[in-house]
Each structure stands twice: as C-alpha cells, then as structure tokens.
DRENFIDREN-196721 format. One record per residue: x, z, y of N, C-alpha, C in turn. Coordinates in steps of 0.05 Angstrom, whole numbers, plus 32768, in hexadecimal, padded with zeros to 4 digits. Atoms other than C-alpha are relative to their C-alpha. Example, Ala and Ser with C-alpha at 12.3 -4.5 7.8 and 13.67 -1.06 7.14 Angstrom:
BEGIN
801280007FE880F6809C7FA6801280008018
7FF07FFF7FE88111808F7FEB7FF1800E8016
! end
This chain:
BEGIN
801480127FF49074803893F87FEA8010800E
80157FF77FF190458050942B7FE280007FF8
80148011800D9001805794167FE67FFD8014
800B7FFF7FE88FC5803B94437FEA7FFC7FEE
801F7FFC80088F768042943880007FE57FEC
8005801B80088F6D800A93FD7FE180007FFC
801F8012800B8F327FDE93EF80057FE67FF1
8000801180188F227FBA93B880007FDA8006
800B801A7FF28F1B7F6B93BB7FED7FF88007
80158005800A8EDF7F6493B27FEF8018801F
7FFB7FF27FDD8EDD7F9593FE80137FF0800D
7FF080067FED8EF77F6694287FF97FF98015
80027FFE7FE08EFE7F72946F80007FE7800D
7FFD80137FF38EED7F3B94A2801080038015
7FD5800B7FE58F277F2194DA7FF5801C800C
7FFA7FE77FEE8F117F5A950D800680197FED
7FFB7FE780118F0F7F8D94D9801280087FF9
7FE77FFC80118F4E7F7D94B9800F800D8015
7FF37FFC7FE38F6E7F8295047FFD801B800E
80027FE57FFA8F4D7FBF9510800E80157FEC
7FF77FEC80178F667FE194D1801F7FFC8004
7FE47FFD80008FAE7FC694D98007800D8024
7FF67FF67FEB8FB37FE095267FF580267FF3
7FFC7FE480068F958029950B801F800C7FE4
7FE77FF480128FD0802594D38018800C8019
7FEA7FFB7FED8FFF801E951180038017800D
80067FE57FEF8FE4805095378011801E7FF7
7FF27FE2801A8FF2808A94F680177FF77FF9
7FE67FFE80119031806994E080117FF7801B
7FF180107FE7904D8047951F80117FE67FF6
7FF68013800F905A800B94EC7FF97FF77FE9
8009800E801C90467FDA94B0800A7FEC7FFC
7FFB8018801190587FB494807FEE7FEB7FFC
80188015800590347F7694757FF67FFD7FE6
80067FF4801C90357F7A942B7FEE80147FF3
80097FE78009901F7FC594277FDC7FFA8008
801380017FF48FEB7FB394547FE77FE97FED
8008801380048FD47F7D942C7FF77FFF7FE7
8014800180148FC77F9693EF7FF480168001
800A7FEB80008FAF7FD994077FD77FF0800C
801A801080008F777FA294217FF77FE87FED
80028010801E8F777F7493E87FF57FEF800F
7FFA801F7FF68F867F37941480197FF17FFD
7FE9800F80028FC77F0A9412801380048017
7FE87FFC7FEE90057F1A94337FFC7FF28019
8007801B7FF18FF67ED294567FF080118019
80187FFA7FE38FB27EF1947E8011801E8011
7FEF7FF27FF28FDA7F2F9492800B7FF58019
7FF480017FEC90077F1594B27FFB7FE78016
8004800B7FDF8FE47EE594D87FEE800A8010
80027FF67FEF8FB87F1894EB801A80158013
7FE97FE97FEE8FFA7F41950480097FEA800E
7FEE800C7FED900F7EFE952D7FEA7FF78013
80197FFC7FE78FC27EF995538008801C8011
80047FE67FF98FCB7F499561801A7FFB800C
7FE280007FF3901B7F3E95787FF47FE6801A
8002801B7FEA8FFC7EFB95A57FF1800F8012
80127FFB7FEC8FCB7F2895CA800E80188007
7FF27FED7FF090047F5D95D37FF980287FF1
80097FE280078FE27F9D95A9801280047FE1
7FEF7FF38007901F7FA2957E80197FEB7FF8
7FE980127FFB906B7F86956E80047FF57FE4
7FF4800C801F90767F569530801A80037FFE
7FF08005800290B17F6195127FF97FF27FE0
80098005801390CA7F4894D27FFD800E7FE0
80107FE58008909B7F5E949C7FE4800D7FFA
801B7FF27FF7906C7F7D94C080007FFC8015
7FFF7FFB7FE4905B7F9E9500800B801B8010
7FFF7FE57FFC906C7FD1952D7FF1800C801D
80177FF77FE990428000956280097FF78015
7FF480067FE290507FE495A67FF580178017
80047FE87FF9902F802695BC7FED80018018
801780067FE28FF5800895EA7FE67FF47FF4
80178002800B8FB5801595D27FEB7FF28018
8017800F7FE58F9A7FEA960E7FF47FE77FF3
800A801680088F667FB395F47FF7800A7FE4
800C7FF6801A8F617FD995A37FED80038001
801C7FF87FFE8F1F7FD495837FFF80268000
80017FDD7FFF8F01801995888003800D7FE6
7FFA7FF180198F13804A955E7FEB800B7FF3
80217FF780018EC68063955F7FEC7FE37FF2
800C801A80158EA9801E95387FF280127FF4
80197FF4801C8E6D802B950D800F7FE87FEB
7FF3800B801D8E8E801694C67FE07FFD7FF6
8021800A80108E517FE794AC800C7FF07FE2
80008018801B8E4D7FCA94647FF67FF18000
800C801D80068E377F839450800B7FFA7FE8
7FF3800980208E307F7794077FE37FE97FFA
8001801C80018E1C7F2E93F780017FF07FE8
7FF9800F80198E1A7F0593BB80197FF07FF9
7FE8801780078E507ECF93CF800D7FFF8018
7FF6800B7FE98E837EC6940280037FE08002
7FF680227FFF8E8C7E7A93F87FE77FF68004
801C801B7FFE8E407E5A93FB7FEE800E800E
80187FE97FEC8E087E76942880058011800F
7FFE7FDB7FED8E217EB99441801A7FFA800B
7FE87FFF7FEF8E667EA294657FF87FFB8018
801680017FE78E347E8C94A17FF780198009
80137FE97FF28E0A7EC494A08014801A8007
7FEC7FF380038E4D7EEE9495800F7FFF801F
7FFD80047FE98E617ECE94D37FF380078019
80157FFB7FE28E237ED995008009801D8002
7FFA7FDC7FFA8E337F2894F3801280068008
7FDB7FFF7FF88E7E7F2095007FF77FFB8016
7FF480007FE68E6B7F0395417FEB80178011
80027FE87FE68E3F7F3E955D7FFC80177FF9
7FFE7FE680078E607F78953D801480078012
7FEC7FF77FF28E967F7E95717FF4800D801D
80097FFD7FE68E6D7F7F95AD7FE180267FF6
80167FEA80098E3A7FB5957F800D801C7FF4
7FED7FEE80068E7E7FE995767FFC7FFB7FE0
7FFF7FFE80248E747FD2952880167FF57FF8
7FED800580158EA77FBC94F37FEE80027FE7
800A800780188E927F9C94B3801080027FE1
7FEE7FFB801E8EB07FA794637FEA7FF57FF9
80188015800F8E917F70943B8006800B7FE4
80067FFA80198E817F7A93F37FF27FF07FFA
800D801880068E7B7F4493CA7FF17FFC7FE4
80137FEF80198E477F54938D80007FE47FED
80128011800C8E337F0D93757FDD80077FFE
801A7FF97FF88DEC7F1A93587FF880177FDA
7FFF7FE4800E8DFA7F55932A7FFB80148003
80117FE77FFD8DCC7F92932D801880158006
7FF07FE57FFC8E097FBF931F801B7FF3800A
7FEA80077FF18E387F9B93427FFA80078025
80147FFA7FEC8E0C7FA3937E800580278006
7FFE7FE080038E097FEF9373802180068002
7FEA800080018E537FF0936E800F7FFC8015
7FF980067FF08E5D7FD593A47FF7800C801A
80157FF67FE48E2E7FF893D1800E801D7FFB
7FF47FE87FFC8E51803993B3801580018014
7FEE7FFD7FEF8E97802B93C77FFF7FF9801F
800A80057FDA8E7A801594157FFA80218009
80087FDF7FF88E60805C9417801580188003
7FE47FE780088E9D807993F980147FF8801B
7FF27FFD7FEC8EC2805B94367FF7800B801C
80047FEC7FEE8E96807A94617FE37FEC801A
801280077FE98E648044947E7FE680068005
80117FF27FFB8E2B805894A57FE17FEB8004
801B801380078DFD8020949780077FE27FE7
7FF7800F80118DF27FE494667FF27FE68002
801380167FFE8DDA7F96946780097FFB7FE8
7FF8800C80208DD17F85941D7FEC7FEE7FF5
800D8016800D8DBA7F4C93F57FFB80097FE4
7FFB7FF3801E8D9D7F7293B07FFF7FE97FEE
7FFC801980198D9F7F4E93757FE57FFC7FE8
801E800B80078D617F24935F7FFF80047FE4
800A7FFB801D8D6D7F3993147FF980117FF3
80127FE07FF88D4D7F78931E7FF080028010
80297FFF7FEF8D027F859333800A80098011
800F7FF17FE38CEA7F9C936C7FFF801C7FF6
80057FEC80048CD87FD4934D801280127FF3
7FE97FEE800A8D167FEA9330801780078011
7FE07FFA7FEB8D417FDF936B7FEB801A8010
800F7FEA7FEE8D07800793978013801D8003
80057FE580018D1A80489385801F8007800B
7FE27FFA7FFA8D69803D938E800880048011
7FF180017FE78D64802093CD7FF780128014
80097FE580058D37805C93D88018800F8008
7FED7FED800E8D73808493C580167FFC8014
7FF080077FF48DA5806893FB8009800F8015
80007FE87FEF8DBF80A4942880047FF1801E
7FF580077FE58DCE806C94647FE27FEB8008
801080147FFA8D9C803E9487800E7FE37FFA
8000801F800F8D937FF394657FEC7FE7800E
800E801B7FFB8D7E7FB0947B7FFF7FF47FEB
7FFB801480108D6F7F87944980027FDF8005
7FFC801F7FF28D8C7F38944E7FF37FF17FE4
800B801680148D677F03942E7FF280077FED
80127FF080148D3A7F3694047FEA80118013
80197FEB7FF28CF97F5D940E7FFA800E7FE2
80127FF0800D8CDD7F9093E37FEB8012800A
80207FEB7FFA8C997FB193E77FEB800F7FF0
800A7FFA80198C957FC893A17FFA801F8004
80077FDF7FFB8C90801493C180037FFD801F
7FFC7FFA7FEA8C7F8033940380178001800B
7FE880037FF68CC38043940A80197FE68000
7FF2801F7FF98CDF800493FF7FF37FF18018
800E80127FE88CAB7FE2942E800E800F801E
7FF47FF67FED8CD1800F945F801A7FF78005
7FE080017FF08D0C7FF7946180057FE3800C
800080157FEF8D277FC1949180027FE87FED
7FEF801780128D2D7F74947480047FF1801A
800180127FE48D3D7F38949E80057FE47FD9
80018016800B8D377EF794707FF27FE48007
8004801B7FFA8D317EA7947B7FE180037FF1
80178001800D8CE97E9A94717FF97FE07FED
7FFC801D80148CF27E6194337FE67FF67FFC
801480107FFF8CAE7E5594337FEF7FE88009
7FFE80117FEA8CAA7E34946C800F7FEB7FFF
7FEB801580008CE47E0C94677FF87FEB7FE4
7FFD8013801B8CCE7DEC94217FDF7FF88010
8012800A7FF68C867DE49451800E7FE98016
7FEC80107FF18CB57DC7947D80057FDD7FF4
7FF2800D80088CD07D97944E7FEC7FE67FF5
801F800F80078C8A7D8094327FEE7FEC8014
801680057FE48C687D729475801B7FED8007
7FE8801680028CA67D4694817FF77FDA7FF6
8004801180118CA07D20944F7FE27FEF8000
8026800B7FFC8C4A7D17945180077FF0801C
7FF880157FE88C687CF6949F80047FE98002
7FF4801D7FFF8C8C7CCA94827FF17FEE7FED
8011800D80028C557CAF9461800780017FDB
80027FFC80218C617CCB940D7FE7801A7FFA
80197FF880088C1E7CDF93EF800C80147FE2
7FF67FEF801C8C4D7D0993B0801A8004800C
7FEA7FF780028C807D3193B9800980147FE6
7FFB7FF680128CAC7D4C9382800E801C8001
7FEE7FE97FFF8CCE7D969381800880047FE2
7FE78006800F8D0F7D98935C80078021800A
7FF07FE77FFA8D2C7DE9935F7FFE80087FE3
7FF67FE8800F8D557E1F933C7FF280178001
80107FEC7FF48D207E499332800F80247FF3
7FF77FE6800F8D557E819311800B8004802B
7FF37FF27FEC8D697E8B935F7FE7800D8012
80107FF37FF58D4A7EBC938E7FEE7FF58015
800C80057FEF8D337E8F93BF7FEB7FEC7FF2
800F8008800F8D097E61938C7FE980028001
801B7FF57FFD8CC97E88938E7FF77FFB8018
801480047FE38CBD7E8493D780057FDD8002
800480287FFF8CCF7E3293D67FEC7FEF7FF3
801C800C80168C9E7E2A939A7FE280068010
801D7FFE7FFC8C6D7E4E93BE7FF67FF28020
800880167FEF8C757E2394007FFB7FE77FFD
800A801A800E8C6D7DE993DD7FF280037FEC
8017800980148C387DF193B77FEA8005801E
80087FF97FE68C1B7E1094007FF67FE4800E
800480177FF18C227DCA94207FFC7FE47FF1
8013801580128C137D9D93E87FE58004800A
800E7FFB7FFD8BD27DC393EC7FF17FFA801B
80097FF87FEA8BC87DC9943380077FD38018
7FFE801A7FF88BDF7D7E943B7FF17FEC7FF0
800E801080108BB37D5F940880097FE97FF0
7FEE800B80118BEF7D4893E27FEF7FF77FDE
80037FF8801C8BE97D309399801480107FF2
7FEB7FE980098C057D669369801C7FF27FE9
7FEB800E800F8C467D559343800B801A7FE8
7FEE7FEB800E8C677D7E9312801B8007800C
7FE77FF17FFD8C9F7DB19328801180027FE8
7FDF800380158CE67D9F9303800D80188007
7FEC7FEB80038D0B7DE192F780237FF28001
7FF280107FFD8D507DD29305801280147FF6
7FF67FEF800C8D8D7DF392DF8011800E8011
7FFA7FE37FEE8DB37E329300801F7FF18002
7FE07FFF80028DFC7E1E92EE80097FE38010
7FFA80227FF18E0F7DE8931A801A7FF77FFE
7FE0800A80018E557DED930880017FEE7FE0
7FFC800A80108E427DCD92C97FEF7FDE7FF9
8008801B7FF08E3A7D8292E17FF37FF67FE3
800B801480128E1F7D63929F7FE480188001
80167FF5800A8DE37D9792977FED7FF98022
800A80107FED8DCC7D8192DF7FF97FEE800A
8008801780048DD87D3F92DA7FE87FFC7FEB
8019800780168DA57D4192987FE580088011
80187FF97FF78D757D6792C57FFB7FF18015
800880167FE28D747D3393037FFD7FE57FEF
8012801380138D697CFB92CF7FEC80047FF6
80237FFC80048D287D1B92B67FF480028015
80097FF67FE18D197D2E92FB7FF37FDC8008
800880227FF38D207CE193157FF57FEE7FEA
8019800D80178CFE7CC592CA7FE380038011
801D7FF87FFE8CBC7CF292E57FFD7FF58016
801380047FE98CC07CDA93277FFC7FE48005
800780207FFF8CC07C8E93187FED7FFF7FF0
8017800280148C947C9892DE7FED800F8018
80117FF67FFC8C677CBD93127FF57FF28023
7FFE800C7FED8C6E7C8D934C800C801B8019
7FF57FEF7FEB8C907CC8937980177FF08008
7FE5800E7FF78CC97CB593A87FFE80168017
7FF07FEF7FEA8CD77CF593CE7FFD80197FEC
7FF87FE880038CF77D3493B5800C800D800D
7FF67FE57FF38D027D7B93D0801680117FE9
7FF47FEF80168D417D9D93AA800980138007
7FF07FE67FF18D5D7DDF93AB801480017FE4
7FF07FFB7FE48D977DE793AB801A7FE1800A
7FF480187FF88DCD7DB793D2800A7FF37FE7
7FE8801080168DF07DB193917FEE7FEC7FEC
80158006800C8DAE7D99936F7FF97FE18012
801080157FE98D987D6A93AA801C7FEB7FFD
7FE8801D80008DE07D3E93A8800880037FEA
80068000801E8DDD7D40935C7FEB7FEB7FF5
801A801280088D9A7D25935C7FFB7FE28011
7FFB80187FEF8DAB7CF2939B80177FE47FF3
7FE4801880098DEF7CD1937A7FF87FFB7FE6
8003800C80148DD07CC6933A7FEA7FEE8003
801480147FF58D8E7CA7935980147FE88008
7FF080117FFC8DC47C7B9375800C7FEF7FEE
7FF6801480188DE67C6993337FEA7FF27FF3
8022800880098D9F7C53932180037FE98005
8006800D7FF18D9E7C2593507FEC8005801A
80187FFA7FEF8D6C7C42937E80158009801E
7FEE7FFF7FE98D7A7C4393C77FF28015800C
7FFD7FE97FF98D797C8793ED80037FF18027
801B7FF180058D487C8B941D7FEB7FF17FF5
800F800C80088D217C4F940E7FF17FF57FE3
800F800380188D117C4E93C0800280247FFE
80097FE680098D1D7CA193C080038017801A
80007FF47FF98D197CCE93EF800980207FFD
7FF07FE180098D477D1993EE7FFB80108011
7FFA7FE67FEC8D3E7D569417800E801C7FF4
7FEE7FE480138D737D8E94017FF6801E800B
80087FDE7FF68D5E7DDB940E801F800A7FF4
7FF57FEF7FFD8D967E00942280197FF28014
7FF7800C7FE58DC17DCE9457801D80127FFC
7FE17FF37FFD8E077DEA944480147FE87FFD
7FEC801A80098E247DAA941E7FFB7FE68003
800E801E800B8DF87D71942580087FEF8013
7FF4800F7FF48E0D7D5F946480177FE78000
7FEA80107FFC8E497D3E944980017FEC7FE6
80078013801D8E2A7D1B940480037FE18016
7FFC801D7FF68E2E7CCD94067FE67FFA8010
801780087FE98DEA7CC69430800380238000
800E7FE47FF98DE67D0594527FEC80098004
80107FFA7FFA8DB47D2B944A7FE680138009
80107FF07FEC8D727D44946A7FF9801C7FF2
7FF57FF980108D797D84945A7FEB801C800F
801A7FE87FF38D487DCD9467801C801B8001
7FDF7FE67FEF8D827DFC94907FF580158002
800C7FDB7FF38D727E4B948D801280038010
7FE97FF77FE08D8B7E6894D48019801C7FEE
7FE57FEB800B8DC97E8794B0801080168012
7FF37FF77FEC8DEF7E9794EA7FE780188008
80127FED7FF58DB27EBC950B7FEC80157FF1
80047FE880188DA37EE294C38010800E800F
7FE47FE87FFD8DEA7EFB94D27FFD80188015
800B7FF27FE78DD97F1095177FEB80168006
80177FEB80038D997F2D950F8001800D7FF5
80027FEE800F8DA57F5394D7800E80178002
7FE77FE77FF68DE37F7994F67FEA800B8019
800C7FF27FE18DB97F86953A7FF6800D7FF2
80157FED800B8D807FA4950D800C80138001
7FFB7FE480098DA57FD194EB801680158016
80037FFE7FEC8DC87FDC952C7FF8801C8008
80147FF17FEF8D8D7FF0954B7FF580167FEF
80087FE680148D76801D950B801480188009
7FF37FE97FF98DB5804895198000800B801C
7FF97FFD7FDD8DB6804695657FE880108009
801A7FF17FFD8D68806A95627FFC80107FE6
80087FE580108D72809E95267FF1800D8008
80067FE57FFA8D5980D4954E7FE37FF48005
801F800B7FFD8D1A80AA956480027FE17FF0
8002801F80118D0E807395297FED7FF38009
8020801380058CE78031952F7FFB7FFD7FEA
800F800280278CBB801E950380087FEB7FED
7FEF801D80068CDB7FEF94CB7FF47FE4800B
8001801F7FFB8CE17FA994D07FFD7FF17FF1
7FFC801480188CDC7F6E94A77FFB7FE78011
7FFA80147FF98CF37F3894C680057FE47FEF
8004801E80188CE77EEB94AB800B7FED801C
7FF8801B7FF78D117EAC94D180007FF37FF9
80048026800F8CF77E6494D1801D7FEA8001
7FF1800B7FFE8D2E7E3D94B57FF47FDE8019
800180187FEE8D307DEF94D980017FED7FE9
8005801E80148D2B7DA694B280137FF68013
7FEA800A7FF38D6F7D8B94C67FFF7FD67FFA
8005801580028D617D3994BD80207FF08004
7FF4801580068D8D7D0B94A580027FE87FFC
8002801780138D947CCD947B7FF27FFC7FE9
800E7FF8801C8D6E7CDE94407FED7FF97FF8
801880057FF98D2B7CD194567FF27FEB8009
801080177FF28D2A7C9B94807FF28002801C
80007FF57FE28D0F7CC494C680177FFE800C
7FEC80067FE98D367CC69507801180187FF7
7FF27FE87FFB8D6F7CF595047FFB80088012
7FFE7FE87FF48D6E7D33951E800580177FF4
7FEC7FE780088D887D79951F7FE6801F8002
80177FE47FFF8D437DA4951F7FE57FF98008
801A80017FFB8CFE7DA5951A7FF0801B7FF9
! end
C-alpha cells in the first residue's frame, strides 16, 4: 500500500485543499487510489471520489476505476507555491462552518490552502492541534483559543507561537505581547445593544436577558445589555443564567419555565436569549403555555444559525460570519505578505445586524 502524507480527523482539509493534495499525489505517483487517499486524509472513500469526478470534469486528471490517473497536463492546477494556513476552531457543525466558508472563498485567489483543526473548547486540545498544523508545515494560523483558560495563561503560549496568528472571535490584552497580536471578532456587545433598543421601539419598558453565561461570548452580551438598559432608561430585570448542555432537553426546559414564571410574575414580555437552542426552547414552551408569540411574549435569539426555521421564526441578532471568515484570512494574509516591513497589529471588531422576523411583531427585514 502506498503511503501518502496522513492527517488526523480532526485535520480536515476543505474541498480545494483536498483537490489540491490529491492532484500533488498524482503528480509523485502518476496515480491513486481512492481508498488510500482517503484515509491518508481521514475523509470517506465517498468525498474522494467525488472530489476525483469534479477534477476528471474539468479535465486535470483521468478517473479510472478506483481511483485516478495523471492525465499529464498540469494546465489550470492550483499552485504548487500555496501558503499552507491553519484554522483551528471549536466546531465544524454550528457557528464556524460560515466563517469556515468566508476563508474557503478567498484563499484561492490569496495563493492559500487551509487544514482545519477541530479543538472544541479544550485548552489542550487547542495546543494539540496547533502543534500538528506546524508539524505540517503551515506558515500562519487563525485560531479560536479556548475560553477555559485566562488570558493570562494563554498570553505567554500564544507568545510562544513561531508563526504569525490572528485571533477569531477572541482578544487578549492580558500582556503587551498578547495585545500584539492580530484579532478580528463580532462585536457582541453591540448586537445584544442591538437587540435592546429594538425592543424599547417597540414600545417594552423591561426587557429580560436569558444566556449561557459558561460560553465565551456571554460576557460581552451581558455587558451590552446592561449598557442599553442603562443608556435607555429601561427598568432593571434580573439576568436568568441559562444551562450549557442543550443536548439535554429536560434541564432547559426547567430553565425556560423559571425564566417565563419571572417574566409574568414581573410583568416583562420581551426576552433576549443566547443561544438559538435556548431562544426556540424558551419560544415552544411559552407556546404550550398558551401565550402567543409576538403578542403576549416577545423572542430575540443571539446567534441567527437555527431560529430561522423554529415554528414562528425568529428575530434573531446575526454575527457577519461569512465576513469573520474573510477578514480574518486577508489579515493574516497581509501579516505574511509585509514580514519584512510589519504593520502595526490590529484588532478588528464587526457589527453583527438584527435580522427581523416574526417574533416581535416589527416589519420584517433582513438588517438594521
């Protein structure tokens, strides 16, 4: 059996990447198996070979059956010169397959190639992952660290990183040298000011905030909403902590029944929740109530991945995912493309949008 560069699962290459790696197999072997190929990338036979029947449709090599073989016309192959970038991420399935996307679409035109690494939100899974990226040789990194470790303990690591780093969806400034390094993150503060000032429109004098405050984005939502209570001359309500595990439907359901007790006992009728899974949790049981959605309760979901498709869809606070993706590949990009003359870091913050639905009771629309 032949043996070709492996990577783990948990490194898995996106479509151009994969495409690029099976035309350089061809190149050195003048042939592959689909199989070999498939677990030397720790993907499914399946994606193989339907990347080997895109690459046979545009003519840059010959399917047989199998595999493939060189058709010996390197005319149209990505370059062989790609900057190999890493992207390590918490989750491929919720949040980051967007922003995962925005980087896929302008790494081709930026000679890059991406190897994802998928950490969850494990300190040393994180590290683990950022090793083997290095060990394959990439010359930069967009990473999401992991919020269960200070500031001050990651500082010194990311410190320690022999390649230039963007950071996605994180900032640290717990040391000079951390405040140096690039971030690019949704500015959540905003968006939960967003969500408030909304709501004060539509004519509710209490609003309630409903979040998971074990997730990383928590802190900056709490602190925009308490921002625009303030700054709106709201009355204050008590903040409902909301529980982390959402895969465990009865401990959610108990927390969106205390939730909607406080807000009838407190005359409220609009809540802000984070996250989607929390906000159509706390919407379909208001419903078994009896209460009608928008007119006895009002929902606004923070984070616009799933809510769209709950039984009233709803209005929902969208971070520009796609244009994380984007921006955060140009940055780092541009960090490598000016080694010799650096700018000065960055820290970039994008205002998500208030995507309007059903929920509320306002006009639809798609941005404000």
């Amino acid at each position: 059996m032949r043996q070709y560069r492996a990577f783990t699962p948990e490194l898995t290459m996106l479509p151009h990447a994969r495409q690029e790696f099976l035309l350089r197999q061809l190149a050195l072997h003048g042939s592959v198996r689909a199989a070999e190929v498939a677990e030397s990338m720790g993907v499914s036979a399946v994606t193989v070979r339907r990347d080997i029947a895109e690459l046979a449709d545009q003519g840059q090599l010959e399917r047989v059956h199998g595999g493939a073989l060189s058709t010996g016309n390197t005319a149209g192959r990505p370059g062989a010169a790609r900057t190999l970038i890493g992207a390590v991420v918490p989750s491929r399935t919720f949040y980051y397959p967007e922003v995962l996307q925005g980087m896929e679409s302008v790494a081709a035109p930026m000679h890059a190639r991406i190897v994802l690494g998928v950490a969850g939100y494990s300190t040393e899974a994180v590290h683990s992952r950022v090793d083997r990226l290095l060990s394959l040789g990439v010359k930069g990194l967009v990473l999401t660290t992991s919020h269960l470790q200070s500031p001050e303990e990651t500082a010194p690591w990311l410190a320690s990183l022999p390649v230039p780093v963007v950071l996605l969806e994180r900032h640290n400034d717990a040391t000079r040298e951390a405040r140096e390094i690039d971030s690019i993150r949704t500015d959540h503060s905003y968006g939960a000011m967003l969500a408030v000032d909304h709501f004060a429109e539509l004519g509710h004098s209490k609003v309630a905030l409903a979040v998971d405050m074990w997730t990383p984005t928590a802190p900056w939502i709490r602190a925009g909403y308490l921002k625009a209570i303030e700054q709106l001359g709201l009355d204050t309500v008590p903040i409902t902590d909301l529980p982390s595990d959402v895969n465990n439907m009865q401990e959610v359901s108990e927390a969106a029944e205390v939730l909607l007790d406080a807000c009838l006992a407190a005359d409220v009728h609009a809540v802000l929740a984070h996250s989607d899974h929390h906000a159509i949790q706390i919407a379909e049981i208001a419903q078994l109530r009896g209460l009608r959605i928008p007119e006895d309760l009002a929902v606004i979901s923070y984070d616009d991945v799933l809510v769209a498709h709950a039984a009233v869809p709803l209005t929902a606070v969208t971070p520009p995912r796609l244009e994380l993706g984007r921006e955060a590949l140009r940055m780092l990009m541009g960090r490598l493309d000016g080694a010799d003359e650096p700018n000065p870091p960055r820290h970039v913050q994008l205002l998500p949008r208030l995507t309007i639905r059903e929920s509320c009771g306002g006009s639809v629309h798609h941005g404000q």
